[in-house]
PDB file of N, CA, C and O in Angstrom, chain B, residues numbered from 101:
ATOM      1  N   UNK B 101      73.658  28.342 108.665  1.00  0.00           N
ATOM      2  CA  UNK B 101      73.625  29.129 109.881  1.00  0.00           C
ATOM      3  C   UNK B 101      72.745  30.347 109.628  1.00  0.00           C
ATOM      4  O   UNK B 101      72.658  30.974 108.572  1.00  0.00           O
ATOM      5  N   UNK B 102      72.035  30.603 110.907  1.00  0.00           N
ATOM      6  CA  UNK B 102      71.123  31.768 110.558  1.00  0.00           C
ATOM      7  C   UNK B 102      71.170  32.097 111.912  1.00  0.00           C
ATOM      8  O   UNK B 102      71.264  31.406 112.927  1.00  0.00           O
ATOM      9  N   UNK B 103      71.045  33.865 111.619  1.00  0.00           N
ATOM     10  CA  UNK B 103      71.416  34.387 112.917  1.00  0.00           C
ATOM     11  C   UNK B 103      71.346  35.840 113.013  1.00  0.00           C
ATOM     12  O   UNK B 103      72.303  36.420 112.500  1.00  0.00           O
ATOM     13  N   UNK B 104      70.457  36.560 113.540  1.00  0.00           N
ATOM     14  CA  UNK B 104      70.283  37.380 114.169  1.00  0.00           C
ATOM     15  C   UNK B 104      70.934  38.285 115.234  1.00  0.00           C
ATOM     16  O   UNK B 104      71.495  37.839 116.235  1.00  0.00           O
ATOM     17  N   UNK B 105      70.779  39.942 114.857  1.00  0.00           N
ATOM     18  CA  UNK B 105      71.836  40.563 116.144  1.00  0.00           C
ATOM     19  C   UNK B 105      70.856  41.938 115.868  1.00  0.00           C
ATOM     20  O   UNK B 105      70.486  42.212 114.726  1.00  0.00           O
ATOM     21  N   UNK B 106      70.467  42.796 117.093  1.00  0.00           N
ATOM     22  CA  UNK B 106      69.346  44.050 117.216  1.00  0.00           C
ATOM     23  C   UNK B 106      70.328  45.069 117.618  1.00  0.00           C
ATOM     24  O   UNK B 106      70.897  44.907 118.697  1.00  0.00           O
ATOM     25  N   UNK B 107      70.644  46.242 116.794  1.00  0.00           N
ATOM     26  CA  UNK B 107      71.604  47.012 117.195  1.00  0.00           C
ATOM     27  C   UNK B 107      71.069  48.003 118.309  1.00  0.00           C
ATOM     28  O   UNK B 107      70.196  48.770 117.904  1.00  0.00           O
ATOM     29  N   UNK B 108      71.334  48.093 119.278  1.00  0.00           N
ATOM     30  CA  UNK B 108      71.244  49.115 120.025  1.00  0.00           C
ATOM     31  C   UNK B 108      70.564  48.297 121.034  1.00  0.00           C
ATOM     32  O   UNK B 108      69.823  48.963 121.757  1.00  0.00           O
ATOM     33  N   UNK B 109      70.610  46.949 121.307  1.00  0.00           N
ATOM     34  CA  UNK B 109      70.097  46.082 122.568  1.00  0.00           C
ATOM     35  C   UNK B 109      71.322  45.283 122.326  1.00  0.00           C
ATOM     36  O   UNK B 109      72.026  45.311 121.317  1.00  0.00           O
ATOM     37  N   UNK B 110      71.473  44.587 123.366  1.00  0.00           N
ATOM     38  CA  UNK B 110      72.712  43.062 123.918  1.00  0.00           C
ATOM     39  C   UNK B 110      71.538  42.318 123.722  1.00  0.00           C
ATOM     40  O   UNK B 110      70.844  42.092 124.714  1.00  0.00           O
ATOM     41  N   UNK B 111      71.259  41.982 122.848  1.00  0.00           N
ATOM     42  CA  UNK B 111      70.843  40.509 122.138  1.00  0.00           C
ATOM     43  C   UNK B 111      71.113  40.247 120.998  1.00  0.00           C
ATOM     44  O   UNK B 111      71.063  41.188 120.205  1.00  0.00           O
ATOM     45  N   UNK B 112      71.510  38.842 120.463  1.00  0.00           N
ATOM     46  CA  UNK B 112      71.348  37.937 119.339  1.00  0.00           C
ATOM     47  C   UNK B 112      71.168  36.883 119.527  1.00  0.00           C
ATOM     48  O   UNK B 112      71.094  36.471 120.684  1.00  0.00           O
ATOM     49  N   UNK B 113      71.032  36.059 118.452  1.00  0.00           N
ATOM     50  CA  UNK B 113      70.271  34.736 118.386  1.00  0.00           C
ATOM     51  C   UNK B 113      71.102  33.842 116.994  1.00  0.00           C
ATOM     52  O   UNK B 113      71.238  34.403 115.906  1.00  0.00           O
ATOM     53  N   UNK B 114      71.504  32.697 117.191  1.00  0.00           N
ATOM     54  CA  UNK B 114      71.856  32.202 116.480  1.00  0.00           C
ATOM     55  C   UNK B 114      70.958  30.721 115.544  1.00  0.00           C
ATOM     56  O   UNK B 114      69.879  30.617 116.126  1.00  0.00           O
ATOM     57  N   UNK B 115      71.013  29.811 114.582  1.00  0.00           N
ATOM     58  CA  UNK B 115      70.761  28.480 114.572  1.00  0.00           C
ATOM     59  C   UNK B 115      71.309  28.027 113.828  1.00  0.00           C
ATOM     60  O   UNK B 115      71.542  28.522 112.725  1.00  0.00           O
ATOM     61  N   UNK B 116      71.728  26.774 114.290  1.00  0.00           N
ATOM     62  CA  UNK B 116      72.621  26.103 113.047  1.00  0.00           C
ATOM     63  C   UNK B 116      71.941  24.687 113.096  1.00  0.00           C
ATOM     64  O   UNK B 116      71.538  24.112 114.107  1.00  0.00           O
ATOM     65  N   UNK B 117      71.881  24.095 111.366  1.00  0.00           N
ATOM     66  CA  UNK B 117      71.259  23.007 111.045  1.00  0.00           C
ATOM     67  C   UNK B 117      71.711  21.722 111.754  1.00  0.00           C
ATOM     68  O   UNK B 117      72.775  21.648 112.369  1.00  0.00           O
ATOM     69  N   UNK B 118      71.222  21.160 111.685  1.00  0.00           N
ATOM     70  CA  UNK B 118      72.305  19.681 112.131  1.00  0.00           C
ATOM     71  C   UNK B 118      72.846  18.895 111.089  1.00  0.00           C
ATOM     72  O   UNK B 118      73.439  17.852 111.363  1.00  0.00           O
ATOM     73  N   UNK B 119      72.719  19.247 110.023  1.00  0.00           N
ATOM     74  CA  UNK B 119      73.411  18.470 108.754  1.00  0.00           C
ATOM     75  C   UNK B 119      74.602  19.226 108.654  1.00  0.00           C
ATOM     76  O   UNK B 119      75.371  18.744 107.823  1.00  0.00           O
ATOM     77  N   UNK B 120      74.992  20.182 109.179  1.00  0.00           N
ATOM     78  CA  UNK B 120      76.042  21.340 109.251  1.00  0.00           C
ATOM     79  C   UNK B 120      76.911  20.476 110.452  1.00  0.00           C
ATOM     80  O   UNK B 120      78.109  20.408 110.176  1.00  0.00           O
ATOM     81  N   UNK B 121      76.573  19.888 111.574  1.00  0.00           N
ATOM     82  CA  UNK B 121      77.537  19.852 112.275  1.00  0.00           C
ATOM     83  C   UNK B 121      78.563  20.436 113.033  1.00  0.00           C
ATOM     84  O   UNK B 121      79.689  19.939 113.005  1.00  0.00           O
ATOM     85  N   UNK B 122      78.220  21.799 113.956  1.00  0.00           N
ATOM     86  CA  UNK B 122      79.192  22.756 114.195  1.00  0.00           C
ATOM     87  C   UNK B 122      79.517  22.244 115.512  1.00  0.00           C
ATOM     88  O   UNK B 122      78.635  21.989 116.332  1.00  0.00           O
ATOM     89  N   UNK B 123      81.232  22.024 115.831  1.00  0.00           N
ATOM     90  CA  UNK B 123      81.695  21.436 116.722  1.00  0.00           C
ATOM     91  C   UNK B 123      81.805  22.446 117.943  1.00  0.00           C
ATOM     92  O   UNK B 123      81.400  23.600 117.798  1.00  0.00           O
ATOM     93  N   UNK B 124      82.275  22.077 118.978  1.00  0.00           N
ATOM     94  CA  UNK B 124      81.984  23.141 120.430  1.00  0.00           C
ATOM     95  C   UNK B 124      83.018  24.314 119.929  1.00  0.00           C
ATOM     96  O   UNK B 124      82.776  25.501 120.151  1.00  0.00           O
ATOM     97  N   UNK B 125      84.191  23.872 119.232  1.00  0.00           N
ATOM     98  CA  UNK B 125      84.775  25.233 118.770  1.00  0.00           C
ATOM     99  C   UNK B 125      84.003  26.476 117.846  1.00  0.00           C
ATOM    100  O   UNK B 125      83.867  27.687 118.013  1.00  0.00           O
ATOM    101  N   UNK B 126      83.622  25.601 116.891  1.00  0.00           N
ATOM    102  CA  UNK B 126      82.929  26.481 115.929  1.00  0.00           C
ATOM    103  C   UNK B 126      81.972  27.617 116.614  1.00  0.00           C
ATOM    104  O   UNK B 126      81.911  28.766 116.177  1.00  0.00           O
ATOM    105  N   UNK B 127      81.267  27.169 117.692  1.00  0.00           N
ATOM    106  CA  UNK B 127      80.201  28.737 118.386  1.00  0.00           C
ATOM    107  C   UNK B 127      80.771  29.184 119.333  1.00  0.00           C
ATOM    108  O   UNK B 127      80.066  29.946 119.994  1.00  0.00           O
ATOM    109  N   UNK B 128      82.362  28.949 119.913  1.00  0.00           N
ATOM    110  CA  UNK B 128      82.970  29.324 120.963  1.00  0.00           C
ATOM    111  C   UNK B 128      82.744  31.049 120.904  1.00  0.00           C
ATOM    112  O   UNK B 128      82.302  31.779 121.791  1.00  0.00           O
ATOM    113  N   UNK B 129      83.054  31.284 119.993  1.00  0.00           N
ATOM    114  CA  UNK B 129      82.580  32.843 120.090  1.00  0.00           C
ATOM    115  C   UNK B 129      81.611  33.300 120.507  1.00  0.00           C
ATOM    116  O   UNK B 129      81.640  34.174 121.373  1.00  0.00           O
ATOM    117  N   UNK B 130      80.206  32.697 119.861  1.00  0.00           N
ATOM    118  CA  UNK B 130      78.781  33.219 120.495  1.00  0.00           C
ATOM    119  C   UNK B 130      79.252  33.111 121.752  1.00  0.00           C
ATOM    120  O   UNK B 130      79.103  34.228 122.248  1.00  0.00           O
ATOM    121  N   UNK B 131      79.961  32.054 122.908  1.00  0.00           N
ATOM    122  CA  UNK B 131      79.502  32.051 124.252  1.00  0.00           C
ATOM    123  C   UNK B 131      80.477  33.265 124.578  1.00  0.00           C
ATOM    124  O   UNK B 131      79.959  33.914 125.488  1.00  0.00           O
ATOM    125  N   UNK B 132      81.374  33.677 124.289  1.00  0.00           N
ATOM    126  CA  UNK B 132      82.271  34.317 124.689  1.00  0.00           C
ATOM    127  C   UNK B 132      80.979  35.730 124.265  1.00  0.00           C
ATOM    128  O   UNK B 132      79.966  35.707 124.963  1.00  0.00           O
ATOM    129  N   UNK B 133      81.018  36.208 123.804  1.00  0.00           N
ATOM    130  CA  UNK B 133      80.263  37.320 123.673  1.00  0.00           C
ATOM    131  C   UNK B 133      78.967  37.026 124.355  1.00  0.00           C
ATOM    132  O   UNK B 133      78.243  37.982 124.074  1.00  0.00           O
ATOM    133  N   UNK B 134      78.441  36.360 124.955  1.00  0.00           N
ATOM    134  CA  UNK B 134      77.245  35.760 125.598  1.00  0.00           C
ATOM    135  C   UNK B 134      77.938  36.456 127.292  1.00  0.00           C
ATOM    136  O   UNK B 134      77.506  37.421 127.923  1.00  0.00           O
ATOM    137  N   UNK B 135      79.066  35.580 127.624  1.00  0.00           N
ATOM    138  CA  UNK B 135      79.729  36.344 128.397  1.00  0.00           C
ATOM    139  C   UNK B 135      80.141  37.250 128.994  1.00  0.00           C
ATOM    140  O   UNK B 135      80.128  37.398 130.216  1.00  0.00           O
ATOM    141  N   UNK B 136      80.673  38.162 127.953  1.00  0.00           N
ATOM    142  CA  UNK B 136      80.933  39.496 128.170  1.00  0.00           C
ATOM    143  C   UNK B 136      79.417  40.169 127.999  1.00  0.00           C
ATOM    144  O   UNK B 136      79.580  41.385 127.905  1.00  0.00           O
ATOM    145  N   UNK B 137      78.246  39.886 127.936  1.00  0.00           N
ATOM    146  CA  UNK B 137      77.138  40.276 128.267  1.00  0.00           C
ATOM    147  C   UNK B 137      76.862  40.400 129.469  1.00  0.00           C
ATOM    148  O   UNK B 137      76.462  41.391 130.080  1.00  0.00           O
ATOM    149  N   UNK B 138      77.164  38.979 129.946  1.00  0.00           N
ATOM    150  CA  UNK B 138      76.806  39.097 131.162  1.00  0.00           C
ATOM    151  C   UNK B 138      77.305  39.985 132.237  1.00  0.00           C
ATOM    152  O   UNK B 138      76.858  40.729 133.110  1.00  0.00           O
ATOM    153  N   UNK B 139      78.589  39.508 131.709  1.00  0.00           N
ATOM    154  CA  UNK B 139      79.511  40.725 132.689  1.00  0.00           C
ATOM    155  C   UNK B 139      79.124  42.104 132.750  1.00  0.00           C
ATOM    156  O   UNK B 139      78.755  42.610 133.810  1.00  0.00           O
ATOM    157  N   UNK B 140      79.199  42.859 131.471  1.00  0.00           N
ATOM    158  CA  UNK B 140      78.265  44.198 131.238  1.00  0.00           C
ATOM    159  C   UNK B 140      77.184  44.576 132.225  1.00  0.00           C
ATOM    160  O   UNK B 140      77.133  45.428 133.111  1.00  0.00           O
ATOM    161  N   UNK B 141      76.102  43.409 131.658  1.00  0.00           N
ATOM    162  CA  UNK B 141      75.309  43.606 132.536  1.00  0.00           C
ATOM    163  C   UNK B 141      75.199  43.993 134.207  1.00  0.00           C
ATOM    164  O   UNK B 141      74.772  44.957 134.842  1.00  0.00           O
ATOM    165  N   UNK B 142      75.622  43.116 134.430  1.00  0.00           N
ATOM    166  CA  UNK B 142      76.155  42.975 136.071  1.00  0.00           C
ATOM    167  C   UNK B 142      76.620  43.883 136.667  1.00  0.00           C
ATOM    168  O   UNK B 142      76.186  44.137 137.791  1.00  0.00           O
ATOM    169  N   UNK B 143      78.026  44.931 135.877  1.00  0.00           N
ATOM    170  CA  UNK B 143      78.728  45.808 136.009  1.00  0.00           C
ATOM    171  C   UNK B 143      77.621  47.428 136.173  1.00  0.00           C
ATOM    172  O   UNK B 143      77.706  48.422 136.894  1.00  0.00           O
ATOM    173  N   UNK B 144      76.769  47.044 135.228  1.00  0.00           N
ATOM    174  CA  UNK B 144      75.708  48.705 134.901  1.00  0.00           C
ATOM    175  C   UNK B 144      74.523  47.757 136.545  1.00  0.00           C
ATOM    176  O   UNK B 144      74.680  48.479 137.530  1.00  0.00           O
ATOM    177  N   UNK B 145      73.947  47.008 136.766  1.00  0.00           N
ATOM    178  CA  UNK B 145      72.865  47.052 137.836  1.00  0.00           C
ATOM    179  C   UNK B 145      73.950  46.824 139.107  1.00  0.00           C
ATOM    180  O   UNK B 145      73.347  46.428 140.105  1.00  0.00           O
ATOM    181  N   UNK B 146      75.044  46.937 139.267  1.00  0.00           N
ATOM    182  CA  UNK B 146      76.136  47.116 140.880  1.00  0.00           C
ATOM    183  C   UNK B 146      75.909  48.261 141.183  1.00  0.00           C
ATOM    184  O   UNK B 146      76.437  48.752 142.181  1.00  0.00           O
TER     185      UNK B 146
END
């Protein structure tokens, strides 16, 4: 896994190999914090 995060912006970036195999649980987090991005977002341009 390799993965990237820019402090002081709402971005990161993740990749994971495919010989690794990471199941829909395993990145449930990235989306969840992908999420609450969005929300953020949304909340500051209302």
């Amino acid at each position: 896994v390799a993965g990237i995060r820019i402090k002081g912006k709402d971005c990161f970036s993740v990749q994971y190999h495919p010989e690794a195999s990471p199941g829909p649980h395993d990145a449930e987090y990235l989306f969840d914090q992908f999420i609450e991005s969005l929300k953020k977002s949304k909340m500051v341009k209302a």
